[in-house]
C-alpha positions in Angstrom: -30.7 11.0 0.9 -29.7 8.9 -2.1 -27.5 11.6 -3.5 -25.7 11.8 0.0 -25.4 8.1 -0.4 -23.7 8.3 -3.3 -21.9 10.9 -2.6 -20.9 8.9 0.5 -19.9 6.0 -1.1 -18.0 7.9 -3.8 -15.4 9.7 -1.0 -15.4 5.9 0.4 -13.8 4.7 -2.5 -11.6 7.6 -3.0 -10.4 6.9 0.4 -9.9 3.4 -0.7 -7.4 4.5 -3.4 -5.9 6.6 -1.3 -4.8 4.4 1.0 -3.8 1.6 -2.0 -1.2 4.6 -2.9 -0.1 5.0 0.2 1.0 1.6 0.8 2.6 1.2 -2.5 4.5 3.8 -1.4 5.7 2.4 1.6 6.1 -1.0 -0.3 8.7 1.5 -3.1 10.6 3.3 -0.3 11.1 0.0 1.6 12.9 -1.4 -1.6 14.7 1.8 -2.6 15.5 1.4 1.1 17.1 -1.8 0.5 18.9 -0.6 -2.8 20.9 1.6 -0.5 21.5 -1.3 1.9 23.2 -3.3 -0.9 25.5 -0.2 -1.8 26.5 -0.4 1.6 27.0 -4.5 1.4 28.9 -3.6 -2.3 31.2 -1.4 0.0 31.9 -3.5 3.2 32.8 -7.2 0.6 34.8 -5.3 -1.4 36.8 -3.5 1.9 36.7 -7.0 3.9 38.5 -8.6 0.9 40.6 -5.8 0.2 42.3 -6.1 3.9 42.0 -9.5 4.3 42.3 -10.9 0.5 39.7 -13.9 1.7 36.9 -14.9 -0.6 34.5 -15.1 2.7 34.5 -11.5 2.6 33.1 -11.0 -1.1 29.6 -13.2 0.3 28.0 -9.8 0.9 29.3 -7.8 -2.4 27.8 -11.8 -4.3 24.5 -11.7 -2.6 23.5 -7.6 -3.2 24.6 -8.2 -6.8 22.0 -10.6 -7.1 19.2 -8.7 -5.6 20.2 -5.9 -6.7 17.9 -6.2 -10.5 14.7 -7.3 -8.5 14.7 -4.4 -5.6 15.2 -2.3 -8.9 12.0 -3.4 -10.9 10.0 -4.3 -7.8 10.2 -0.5 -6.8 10.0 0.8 -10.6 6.9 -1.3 -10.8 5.8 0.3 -7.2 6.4 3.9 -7.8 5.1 4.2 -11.9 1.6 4.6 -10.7 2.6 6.9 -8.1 2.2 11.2 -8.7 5.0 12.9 -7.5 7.6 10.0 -7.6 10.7 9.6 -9.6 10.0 9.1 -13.0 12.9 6.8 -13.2 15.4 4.5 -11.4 17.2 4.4 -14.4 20.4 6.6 -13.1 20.3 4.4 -9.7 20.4 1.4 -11.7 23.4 2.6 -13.6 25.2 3.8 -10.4 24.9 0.9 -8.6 26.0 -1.3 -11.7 28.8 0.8 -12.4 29.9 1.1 -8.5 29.6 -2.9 -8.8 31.6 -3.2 -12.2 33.8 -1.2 -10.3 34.6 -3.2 -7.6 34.9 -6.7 -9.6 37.9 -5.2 -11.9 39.5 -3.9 -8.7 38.7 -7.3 -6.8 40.1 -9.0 -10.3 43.4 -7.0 -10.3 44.5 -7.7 -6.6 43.3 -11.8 -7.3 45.9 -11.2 -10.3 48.7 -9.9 -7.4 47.8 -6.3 -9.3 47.2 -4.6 -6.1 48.7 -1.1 -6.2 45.4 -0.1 -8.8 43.2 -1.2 -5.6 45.0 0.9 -3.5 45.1 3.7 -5.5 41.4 4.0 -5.7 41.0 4.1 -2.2 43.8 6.8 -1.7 42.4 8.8 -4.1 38.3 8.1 -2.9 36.8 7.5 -6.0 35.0 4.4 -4.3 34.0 6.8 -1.1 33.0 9.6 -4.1 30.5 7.2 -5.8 29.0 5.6 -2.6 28.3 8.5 -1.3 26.6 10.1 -4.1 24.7 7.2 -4.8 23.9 7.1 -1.3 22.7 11.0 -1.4 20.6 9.8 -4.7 18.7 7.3 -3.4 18.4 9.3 0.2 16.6 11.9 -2.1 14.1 9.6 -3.7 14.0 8.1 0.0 13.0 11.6 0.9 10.8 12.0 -2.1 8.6 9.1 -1.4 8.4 10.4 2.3 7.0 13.5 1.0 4.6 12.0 -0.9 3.5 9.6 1.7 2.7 12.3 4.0 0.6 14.2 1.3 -1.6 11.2 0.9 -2.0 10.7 5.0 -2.6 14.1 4.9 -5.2 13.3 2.1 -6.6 10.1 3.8 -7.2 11.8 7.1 -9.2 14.8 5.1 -11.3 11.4 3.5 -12.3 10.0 6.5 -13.3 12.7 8.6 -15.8 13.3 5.7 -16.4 9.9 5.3 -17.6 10.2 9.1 -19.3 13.6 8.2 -21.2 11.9 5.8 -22.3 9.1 7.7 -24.1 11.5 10.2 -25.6 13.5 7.6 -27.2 10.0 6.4 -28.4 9.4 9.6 -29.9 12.4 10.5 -32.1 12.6 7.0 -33.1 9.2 7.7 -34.2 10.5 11.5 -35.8 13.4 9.5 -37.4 11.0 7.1 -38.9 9.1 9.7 -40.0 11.5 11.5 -42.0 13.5 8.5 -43.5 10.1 7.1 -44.7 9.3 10.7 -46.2 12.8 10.9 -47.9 11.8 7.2 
């Protein structure tokens, strides 16, 4: 009975971890979720002022670049403890910088009446080449971190049907317990 005890309490806490993992992971995939979300922002301020040459439009392009260095550590931070997840954010990080660099030289140029490079980079769809491969990048960690969420829910479920297992196999040798000390 003690050993299935222990043994109980021991998949408890594994289970515990478990599901400590598994919302970390959520927690990391939200914020590489959000990285992509400020790629996008990057792309629609730098398209609203290319059209319309009005600082209003840059808002969204100003506020991604400055959450762009916390999403990045805050899922780093998430996803280091994590098996199975990208080792690195490193070449995300440098995408979306570069993208970003990108966009304030072109964004410089047309302020400085230097237009024609701006236009040129659309024709050509450099800009439309990098979004969307950092887009496809951060979709695959995306899809990564999915995979890895559903190995521990797969893992969790397995825990707790033992953990419920267990829990009856404690009960009955404390019936069976009972009942051979009150044949004694």
């Amino acid at each position: 009975l003690v050993g299935g005890l222990a043994t109980h309490l021991y998949i408890v806490q594994q289970l515990l971890v478990t599901q400590q993992q598994r919302h970390e992971l959520v927690l990391a995939r939200e914020h590489v979720e959000l990285l992509r979300r400020l790629a996008v922002d990057i792309e629609d301020g730098f398209r609203g002022y290319v059209l319309t040459e009005q600082p209003e439009f840059l808002a969204p392009l100003a506020e991604a670049e400055a959450r762009i260095d916390p999403a990045l550590a805050s899922a780093a931070r998430l996803m280091a403890g994590q098996r199975g997840s990208p080792d690195s954010l490193e070449p995300i990080a440098r995408q979306l910088k570069d993208l970003l660099q990108s966009k304030h030289e072109l964004i410089a140029g047309i302020q400085r009446g230097d237009t024609a490079k701006a236009l040129s980079y659309i024709r050509l769809g450099d800009g439309l080449r990098r979004s969307d491969r950092l887009r496809q990048d951060l979709r695959a960690i995306e899809d990564q971190l999915q995979l890895q969420r559903q190995l521990l829910n797969d893992r969790a479920e397995a825990l707790s049907h033992q953990t419920f297992v267990g829990l009856w196999v404690a009960l009955a040798g404390v019936v069976f317990l009972g009942w051979i000390s009150s044949r004694m």
